[in-house]
Every structure is written in C-alpha cells, then in structure tokens.
C-alpha positions as semicolon CSV with decimal commas, in nm:
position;residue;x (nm);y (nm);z (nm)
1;X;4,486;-3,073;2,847
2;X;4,193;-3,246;2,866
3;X;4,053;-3,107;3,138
4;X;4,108;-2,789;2,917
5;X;3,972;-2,922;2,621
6;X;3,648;-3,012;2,775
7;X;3,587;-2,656;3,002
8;X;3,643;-2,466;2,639
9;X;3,324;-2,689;2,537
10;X;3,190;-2,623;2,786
11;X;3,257;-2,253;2,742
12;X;3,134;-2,265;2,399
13;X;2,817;-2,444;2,487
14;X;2,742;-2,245;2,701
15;X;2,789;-1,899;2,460
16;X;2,610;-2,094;2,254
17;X;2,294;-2,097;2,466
18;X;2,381;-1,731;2,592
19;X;2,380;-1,580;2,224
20;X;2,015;-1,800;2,179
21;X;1,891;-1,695;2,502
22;X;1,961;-1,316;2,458
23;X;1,809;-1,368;2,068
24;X;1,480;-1,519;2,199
25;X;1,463;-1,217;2,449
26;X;1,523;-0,978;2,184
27;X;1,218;-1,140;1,955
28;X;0,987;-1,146;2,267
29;X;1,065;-0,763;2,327
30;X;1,009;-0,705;1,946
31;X;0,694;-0,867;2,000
32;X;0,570;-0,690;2,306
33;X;0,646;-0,388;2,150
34;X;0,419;-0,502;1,818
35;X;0,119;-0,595;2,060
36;X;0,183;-0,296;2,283
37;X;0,172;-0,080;1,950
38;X;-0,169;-0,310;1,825
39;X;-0,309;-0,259;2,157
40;X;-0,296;0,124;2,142
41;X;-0,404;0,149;1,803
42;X;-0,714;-0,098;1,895
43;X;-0,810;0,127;2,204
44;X;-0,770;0,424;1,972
45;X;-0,993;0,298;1,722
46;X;-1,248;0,192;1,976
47;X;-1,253;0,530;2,168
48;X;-1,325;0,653;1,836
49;X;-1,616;0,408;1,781
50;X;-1,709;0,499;2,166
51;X;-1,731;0,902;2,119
52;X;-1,918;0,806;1,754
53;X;-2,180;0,620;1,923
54;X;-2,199;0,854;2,229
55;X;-2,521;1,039;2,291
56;X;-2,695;0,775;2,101
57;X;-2,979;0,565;2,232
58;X;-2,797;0,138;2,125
59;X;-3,165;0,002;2,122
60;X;-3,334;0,278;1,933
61;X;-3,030;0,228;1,668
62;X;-3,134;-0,142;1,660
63;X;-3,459;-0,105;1,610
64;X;-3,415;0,137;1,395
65;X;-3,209;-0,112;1,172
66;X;-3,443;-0,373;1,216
67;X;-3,745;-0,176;1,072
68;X;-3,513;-0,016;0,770
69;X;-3,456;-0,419;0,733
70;X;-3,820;-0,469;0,721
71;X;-3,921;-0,167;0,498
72;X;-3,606;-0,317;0,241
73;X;-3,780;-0,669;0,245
74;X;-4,114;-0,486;0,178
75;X;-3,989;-0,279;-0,105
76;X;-3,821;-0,596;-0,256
77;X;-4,113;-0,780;-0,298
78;X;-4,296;-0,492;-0,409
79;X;-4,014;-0,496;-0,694
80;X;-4,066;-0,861;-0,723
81;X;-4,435;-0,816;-0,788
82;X;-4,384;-0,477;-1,062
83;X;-4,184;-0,730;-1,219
84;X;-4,393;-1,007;-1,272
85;X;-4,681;-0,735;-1,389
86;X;-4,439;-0,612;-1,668
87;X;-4,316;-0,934;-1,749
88;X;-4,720;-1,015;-1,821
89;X;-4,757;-0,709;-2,012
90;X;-4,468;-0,789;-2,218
91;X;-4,611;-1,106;-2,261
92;X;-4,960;-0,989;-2,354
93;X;-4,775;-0,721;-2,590
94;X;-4,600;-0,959;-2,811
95;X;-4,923;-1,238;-2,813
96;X;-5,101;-0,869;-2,996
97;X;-4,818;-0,811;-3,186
98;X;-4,807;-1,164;-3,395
C-alpha cells in the first residue's frame, strides 16, 4: 500500500507540474500573439511614416527645420527687443503723465 501511496504522489506531482507546464505555454502563446499583433501594427505605422516621407529629399527637410529654427530664434528676439521699446515708452509715458 505503500508502494501505492507513494506512485499516487507521484502521480499528483507530476499533474501538478503538467497543469503548470501547459499554463506557462498558454501565457507564452498569449504573449506571442500580443507581440506578433504589436509587431504588425508597428510595421503598419512605419510603412505609413515610409510612403509619408517618400519622394521627399531627408536633408533638405532638415535643413529646412534647422533654418525655420533659426528664423523662430530671430523673430523671438526681435519680440524681445519690441518689448523692451514699449516697456520704455510706457515708462517715459507715465514719468509725463505725473
């Protein structure tokens, strides 16, 4: 009976480890099919990006961007300097007004 005893432990260790096996596979399928769904989507989005960009010249874009960055820096201290000016007219203004 012992002999028994000990091969149904066995048995049941064993299911045990079957039924956690056959779980893990079943999360690492979920998984694959999570990335395999990410994946697509990702190579979707960048053909997108790919036929966006297509027919257009990357360094001519950049520079491009780099002189609209310069011409923004320009007109900011432009602003910087109208406001100064007003801020000494306003200035000026209230020293005539008292």
């Amino acid at each position: 009976m012992t002999e028994t005893t000990t091969m149904a432990t066995d048995l049941d260790l064993l299911a045990e480890r079957v039924e956690k096996a056959a779980a893990l596979v079943q999360r690492m399928r979920d998984d694959q099919q999570r990335l395999e769904r990410e994946r697509d989507e990702l190579a979707r989005k960048l053909r997108d990006a790919e036929s966006k960009l297509h027919g257009h010249d990357l360094t001519a874009m950049t520079s491009e961007l780099q002189a609209l960055r310069r011409e923004q820096r320009e007109w900011q201290g432009e602003r910087r300097t109208v406001a100064t000016r007003i801020e000494s007219l306003v200035r000026k203004l209230e020293k005539l007004e008292t």
